[in-house]
C-alpha positions in Angstrom: -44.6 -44.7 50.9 -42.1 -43.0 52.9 -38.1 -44.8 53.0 -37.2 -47.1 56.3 -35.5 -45.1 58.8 -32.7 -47.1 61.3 -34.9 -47.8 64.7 -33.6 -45.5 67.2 -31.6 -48.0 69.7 -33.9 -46.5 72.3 -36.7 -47.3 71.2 -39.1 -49.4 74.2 -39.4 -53.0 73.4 -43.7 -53.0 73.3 -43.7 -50.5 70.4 -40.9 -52.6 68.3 -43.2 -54.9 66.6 -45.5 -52.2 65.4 -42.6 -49.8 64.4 -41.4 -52.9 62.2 -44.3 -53.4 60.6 -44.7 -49.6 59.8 -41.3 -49.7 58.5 -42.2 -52.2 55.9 -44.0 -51.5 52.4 -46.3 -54.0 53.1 -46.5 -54.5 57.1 -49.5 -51.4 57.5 -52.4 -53.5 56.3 -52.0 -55.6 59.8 -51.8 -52.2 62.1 -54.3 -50.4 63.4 -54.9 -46.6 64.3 -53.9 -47.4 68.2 -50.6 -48.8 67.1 -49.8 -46.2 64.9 -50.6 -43.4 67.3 -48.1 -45.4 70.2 -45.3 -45.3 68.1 -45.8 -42.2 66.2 -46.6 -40.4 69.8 -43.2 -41.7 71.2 -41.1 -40.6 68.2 -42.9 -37.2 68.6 -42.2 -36.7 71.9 -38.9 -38.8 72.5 -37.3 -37.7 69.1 -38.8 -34.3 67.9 -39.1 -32.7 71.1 -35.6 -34.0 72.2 -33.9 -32.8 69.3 -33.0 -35.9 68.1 -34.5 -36.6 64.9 -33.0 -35.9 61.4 -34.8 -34.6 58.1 -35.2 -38.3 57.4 -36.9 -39.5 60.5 -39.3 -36.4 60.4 -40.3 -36.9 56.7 -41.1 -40.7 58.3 -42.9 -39.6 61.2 -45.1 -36.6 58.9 -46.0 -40.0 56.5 -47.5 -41.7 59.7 -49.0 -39.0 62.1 -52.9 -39.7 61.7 -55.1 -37.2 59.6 -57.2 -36.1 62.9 -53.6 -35.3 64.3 -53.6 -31.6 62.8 -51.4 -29.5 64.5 -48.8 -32.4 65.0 -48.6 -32.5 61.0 -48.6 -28.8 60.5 -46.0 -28.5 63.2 -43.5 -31.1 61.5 -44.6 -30.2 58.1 -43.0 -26.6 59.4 -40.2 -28.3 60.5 -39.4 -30.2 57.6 -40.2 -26.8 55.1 -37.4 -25.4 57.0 -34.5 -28.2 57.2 -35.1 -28.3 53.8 -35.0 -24.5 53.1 -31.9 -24.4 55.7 -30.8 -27.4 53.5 -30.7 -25.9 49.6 -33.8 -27.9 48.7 -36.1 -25.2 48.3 -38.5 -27.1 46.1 -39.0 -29.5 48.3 -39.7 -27.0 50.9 -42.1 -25.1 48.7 -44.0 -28.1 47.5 -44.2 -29.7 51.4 -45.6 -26.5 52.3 -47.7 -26.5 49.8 -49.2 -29.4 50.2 -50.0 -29.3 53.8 -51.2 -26.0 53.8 -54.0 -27.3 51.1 -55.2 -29.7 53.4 -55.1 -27.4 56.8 -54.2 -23.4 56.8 -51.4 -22.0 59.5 -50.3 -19.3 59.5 -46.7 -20.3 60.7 -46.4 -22.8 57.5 -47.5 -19.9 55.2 -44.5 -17.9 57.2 -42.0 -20.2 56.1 -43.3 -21.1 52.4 -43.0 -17.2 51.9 -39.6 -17.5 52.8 -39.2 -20.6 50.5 -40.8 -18.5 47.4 -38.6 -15.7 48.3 -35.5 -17.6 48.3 -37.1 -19.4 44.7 -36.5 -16.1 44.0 -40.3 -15.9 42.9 -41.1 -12.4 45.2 -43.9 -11.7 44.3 -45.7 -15.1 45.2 -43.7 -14.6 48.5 -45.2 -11.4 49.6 -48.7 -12.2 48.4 -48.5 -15.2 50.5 -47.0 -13.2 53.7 -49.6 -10.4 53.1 -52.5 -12.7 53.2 -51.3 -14.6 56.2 -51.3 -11.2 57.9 -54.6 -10.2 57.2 -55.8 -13.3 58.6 -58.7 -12.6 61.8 -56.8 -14.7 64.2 -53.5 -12.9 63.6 -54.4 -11.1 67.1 -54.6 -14.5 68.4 -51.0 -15.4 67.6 -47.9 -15.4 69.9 -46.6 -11.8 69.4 -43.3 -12.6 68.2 -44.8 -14.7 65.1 -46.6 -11.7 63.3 -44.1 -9.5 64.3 -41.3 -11.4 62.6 -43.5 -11.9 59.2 -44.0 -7.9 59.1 -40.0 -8.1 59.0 -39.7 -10.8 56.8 -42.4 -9.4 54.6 -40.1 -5.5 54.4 -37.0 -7.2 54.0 -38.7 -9.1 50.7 -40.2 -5.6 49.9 -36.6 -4.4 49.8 -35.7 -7.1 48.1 -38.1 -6.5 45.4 -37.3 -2.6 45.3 -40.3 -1.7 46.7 -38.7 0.3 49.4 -41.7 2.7 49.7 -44.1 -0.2 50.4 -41.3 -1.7 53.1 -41.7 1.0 55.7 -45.2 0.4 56.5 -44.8 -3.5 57.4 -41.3 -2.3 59.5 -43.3 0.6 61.3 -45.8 -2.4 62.1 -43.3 -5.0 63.6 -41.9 -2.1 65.6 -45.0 -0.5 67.1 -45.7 -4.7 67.6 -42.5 -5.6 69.0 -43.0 -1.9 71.4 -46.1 -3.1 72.7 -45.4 -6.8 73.0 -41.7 -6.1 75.0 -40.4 -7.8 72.1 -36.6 -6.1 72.8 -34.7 -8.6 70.1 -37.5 -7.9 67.4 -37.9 -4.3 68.7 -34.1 -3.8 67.4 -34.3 -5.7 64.5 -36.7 -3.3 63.2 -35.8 -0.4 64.3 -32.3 -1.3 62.7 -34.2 -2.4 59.2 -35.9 0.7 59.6 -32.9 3.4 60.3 -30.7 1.9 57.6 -33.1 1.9 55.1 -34.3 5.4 55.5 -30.5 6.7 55.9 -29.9 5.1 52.7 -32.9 7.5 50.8 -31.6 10.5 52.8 -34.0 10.3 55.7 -31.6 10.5 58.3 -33.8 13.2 60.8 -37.1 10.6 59.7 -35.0 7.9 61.6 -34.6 9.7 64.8 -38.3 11.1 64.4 -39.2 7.3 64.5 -36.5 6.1 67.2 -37.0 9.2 69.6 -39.9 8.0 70.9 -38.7 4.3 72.1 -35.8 5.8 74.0 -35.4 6.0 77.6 -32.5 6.7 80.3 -33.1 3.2 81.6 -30.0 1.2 81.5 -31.7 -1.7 79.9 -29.5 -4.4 76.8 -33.0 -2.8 74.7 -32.3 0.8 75.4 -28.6 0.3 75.1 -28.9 -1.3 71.9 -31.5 1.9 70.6 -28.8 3.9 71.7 -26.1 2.6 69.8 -28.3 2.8 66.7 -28.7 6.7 67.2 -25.1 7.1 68.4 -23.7 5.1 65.5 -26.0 5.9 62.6 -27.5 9.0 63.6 -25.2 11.3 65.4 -25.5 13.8 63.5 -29.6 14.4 63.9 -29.0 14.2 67.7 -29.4 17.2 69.8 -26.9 18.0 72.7 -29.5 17.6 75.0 -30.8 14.2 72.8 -26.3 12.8 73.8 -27.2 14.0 77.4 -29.7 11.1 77.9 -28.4 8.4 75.5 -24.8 9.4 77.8 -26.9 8.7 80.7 -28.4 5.5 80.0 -24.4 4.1 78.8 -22.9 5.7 81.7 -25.9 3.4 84.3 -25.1 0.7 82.4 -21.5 1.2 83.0 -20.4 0.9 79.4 -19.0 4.2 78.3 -17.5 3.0 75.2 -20.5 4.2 72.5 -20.6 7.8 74.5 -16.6 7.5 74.0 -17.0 6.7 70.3 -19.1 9.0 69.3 -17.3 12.6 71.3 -14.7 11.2 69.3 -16.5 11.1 65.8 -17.9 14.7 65.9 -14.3 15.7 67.6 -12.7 14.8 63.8 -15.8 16.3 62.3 -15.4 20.2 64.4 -12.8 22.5 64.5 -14.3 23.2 67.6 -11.6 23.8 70.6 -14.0 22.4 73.3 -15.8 19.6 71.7 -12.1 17.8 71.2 -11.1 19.0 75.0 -14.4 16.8 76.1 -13.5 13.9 73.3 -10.2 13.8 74.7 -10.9 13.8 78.4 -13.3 11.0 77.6 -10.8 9.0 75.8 -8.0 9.2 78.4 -11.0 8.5 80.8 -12.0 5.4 79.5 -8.1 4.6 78.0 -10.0 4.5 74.7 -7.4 3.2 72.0 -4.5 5.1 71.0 -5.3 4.9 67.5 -7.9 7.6 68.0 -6.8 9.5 70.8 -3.3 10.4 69.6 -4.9 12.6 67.1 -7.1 14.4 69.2 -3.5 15.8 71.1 -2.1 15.7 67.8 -5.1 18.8 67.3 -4.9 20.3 70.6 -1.4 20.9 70.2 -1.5 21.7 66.7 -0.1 25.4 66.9 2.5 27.2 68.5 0.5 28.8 71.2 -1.1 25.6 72.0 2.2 24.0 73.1 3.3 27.0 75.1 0.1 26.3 76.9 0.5 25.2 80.9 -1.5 21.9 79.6 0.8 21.4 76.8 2.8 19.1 79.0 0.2 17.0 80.1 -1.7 16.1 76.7 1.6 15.3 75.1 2.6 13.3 77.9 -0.6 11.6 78.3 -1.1 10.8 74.9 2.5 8.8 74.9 1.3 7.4 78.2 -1.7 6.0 76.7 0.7 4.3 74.1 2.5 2.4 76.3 -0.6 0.5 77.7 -0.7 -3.0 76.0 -4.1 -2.8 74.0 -5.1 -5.2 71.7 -7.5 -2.9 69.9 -4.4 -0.6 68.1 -2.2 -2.2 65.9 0.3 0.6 65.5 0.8 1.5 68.7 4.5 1.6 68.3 4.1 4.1 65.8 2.0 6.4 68.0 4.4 5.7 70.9 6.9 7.3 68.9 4.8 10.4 67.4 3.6 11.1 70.6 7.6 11.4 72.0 8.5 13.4 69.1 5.3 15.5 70.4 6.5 15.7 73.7 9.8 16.5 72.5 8.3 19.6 70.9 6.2 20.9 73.5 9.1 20.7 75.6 11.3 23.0 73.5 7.9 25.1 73.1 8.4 25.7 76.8 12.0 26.3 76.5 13.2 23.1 78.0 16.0 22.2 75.4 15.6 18.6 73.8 18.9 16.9 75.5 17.4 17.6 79.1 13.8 16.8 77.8 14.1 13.1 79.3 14.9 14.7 83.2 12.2 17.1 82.9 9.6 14.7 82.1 10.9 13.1 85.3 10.8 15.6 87.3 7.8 17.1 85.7 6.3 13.9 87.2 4.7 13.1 83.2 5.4 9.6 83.1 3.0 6.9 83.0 3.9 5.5 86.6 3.2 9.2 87.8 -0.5 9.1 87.1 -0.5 11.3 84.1 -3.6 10.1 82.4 -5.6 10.3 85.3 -3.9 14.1 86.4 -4.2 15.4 82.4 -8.1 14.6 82.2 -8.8 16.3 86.1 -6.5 19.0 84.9 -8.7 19.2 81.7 -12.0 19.2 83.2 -11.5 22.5 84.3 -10.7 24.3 81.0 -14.2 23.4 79.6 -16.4 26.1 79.7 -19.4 24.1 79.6 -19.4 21.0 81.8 -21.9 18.0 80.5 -24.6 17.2 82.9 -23.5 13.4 82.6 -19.6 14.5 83.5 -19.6 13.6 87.2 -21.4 10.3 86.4 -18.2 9.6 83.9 -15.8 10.3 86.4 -17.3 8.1 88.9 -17.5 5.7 86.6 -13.9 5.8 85.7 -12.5 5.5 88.8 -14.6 2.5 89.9 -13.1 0.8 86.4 -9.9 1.7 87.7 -10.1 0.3 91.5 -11.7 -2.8 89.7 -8.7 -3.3 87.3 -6.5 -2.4 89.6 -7.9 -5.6 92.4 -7.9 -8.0 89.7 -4.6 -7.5 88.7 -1.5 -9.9 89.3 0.6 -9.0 92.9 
């Protein structure tokens, strides 16, 4: 016998009688199967459906739903496995599960008790009971999204159970699944399980031999989010011609910010002269935060020559430009305001302007921020690379059609 439950105040005045008599010990003897199924059918479909029944009211409703009415119990058996699981009470889940699944099989049930045992911390029970599920005939028959997420759960419990070798095949399943299916959330869930775990055992170029393939120039969330994976995590397997098409894709999308991040990173990585030029011309570009771009100048002017350089000028002055923008991002950008003056104040006296009449030639230099020196240091900039990225022009456009946007939505 299950406890009473409150009557819901909603509850239609023909099925009160019986729904009092069902929440007595003794009222079922006078009820019959009809009755049962009216009430039980409203609370199903008024109450479950409607998201407004609790743990309690569900564990009432499971004790009443008929025996004939098989999916109905398996489906609020489910429910009740994972309130309970959500809730601490594990065993309860595990034995509820159980116990339904000995009387009819499903193979969303045998999802969730896996994921009971599993957080019993009994893992081997768990992926025993995910594997088996799995191998089921009807699996094919399944919504997509269910199998796929048990060959993620199952890897993740691998993991778990440091069977990391056995993990990749049930990850390289739910992604080749998720591909087929358009799965995009699952899709990146796996592909994500899959990258980190082989970075972590030194399989960095096996991650981008696995992730190559599902790429695209499409401006899609999916391919951005693939993207981001290979630009963040694996930057360093990429090709140039492999940043050409994930730049692409970001760039169609109009979000330049994981191209910007990532010029940046192999810019602090390189002593390379041109691969900080393009860094920097991106981050001015994009007004990427100070915090990252003052260092860049900091490099490019880093010796004598550099500041006696024409361009000198302009990549000091830019960088303290790009300080005085209010950006919530950087939270030292006082400090950088004043490093990059001190740099300015040194490139000047690199070109022989002395430091008391620095102030007046930066005015009449026109290398303030209200003179358009970000915007005239990166065009200026662009024309010292010696190799310009196919994806370049795109950037530009995109930049200025930031800009014009900012600049209409700002206050008269």
């Amino acid at each position: 016998m299950t406890h009473a439950i409150t009557p819901p105040p909603s509850l239609p005045a023909p099925l009160q009688a019986p729904f009092l008599l069902m929440n007595q010990q003794d009222g079922s003897t006078t009820l019959n199967a009809a009755d049962i199924m009216a009430v039980t059918d409203w609370f199903y479909h008024e109450r479950w459906h409607q998201d407004r029944a609790d743990i309690k009211e569900l564990a009432w409703l499971l004790h009443w739903l008929l025996p004939e009415q098989r999916d109905r119990r398996i489906e609020i058996a489910d429910a009740l496995s994972i309130m309970n699981l959500q809730a601490g009470n594990i065993e309860a889940a595990i034995t509820l599960a159980q116990a339904t699944l000995s009387q009819c099989d499903d193979f969303g049930l045998r999802h969730t008790l896996a994921l009971a045992l599993a957080a019993h911390g009994n893992l081997e029970a768990a992926i025993h009971t995910l594997e088996q599920a799995l191998q089921q005939s009807d699996v094919h028959n399944l919504p997509p999204e269910q199998p796929i997420q048990a060959w993620l759960d199952l890897a993740r419990i691998l993991q778990n159970n440091h069977a990391l070798f056995k993990a990749i095949a049930p990850m390289k399943q739910a992604i080749a699944l998720a591909f087929a299916h358009q799965q995009d959330d699952l899709l990146r869930d796996g592909v994500q399980l899959l990258v980190e775990q082989l970075i972590n055992q030194g399989g960095m170029d096996e991650a981008w031999i696995t992730l190559k393939p599902l790429l695209s120039e499409e401006a899609s969330p999916l391919q951005q989010a693939l993207w981001t994976i290979a630009f963040n995590q694996l930057a360093r397997a990429l090709s140039t011609a492999d940043i050409d098409r994930g730049a692409m894709c970001f760039l169609a999308a109009k979000n330049p910010d994981p191209l910007v991040r990532l010029m940046i990173g192999r810019a602090e990585l390189t002593q390379d002269h041109q691969t900080r030029l393009l860094a920097f011309i991106l981050g001015l570009m994009f007004l990427a935060p100070i915090d990252v771009t003052a260092p860049l100048a900091a490099q490019l002017l880093r010796r004598d020559e550099d500041r006696q350089k024409p361009t000198a000028p302009l990549i000091a002055a830019a960088a303290m430009a790009l300080a005085e923008i209010p950006d919530e991002r950087s939270l030292k950008r006082a400090h950088w305001y004043r490093d990059a003056m001190m740099q300015l104040i040194s490139v000047a006296q690199h070109q022989g302007v002395p430091e008391a009449a620095v102030k007046q030639w930066a005015i009449d230099a026109e290398l303030l921020l209200e003179h358009h020196i970000i915007e005239r240091t990166y065009q200026t900039l662009i024309q010292e690379l010696t190799q310009t990225p196919p994806w370049l022009s795109q950037a530009i456009t995109l930049s200025a059609a930031i800009k014009a946007q900012n600049t209409a939505s700002a206050p008269a």
